[in-house]
C-alpha positions in Angstrom: 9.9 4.7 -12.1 8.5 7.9 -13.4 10.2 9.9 -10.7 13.8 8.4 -10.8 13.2 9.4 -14.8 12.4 12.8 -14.2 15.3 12.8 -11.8 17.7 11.9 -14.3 16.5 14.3 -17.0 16.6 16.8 -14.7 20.2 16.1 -13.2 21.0 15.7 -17.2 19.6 19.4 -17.6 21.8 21.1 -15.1 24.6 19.4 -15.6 24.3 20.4 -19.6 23.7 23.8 -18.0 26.5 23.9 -16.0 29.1 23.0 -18.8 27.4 26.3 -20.5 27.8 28.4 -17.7 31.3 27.3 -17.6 32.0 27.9 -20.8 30.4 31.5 -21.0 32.4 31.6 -18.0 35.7 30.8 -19.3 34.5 33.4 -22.2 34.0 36.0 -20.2 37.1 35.3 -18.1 39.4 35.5 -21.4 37.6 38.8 -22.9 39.0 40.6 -19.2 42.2 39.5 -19.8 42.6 40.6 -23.4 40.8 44.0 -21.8 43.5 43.7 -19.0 46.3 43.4 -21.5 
C-alpha cells in the first residue's frame, strides 16, 4: 500500500514538473523569437 502511494506522489511530482518545464520551455522558446524578430 505504502509503495503504490509513494508511487503515485511521485509520478504526481514529475508530471507537475514536467508541465513547468514545458512552460519555462514555451517561455524561453517565445523570448528567441521576439529576439529573432
Amino acid at each position: 500500500m505504502k509503495n503504490s502511494e509513494g508511487i503515485g506522489a511521485k509520478t504526481n511530482n514529475s508530471s507537475r514538473l514536467a508541465s513547468m518545464v514545458a512552460r519555462e520551455t514555451q517561455n524561453v522558446a517565445a523570448c528567441c523569437r521576439n529576439v529573432r524578430l
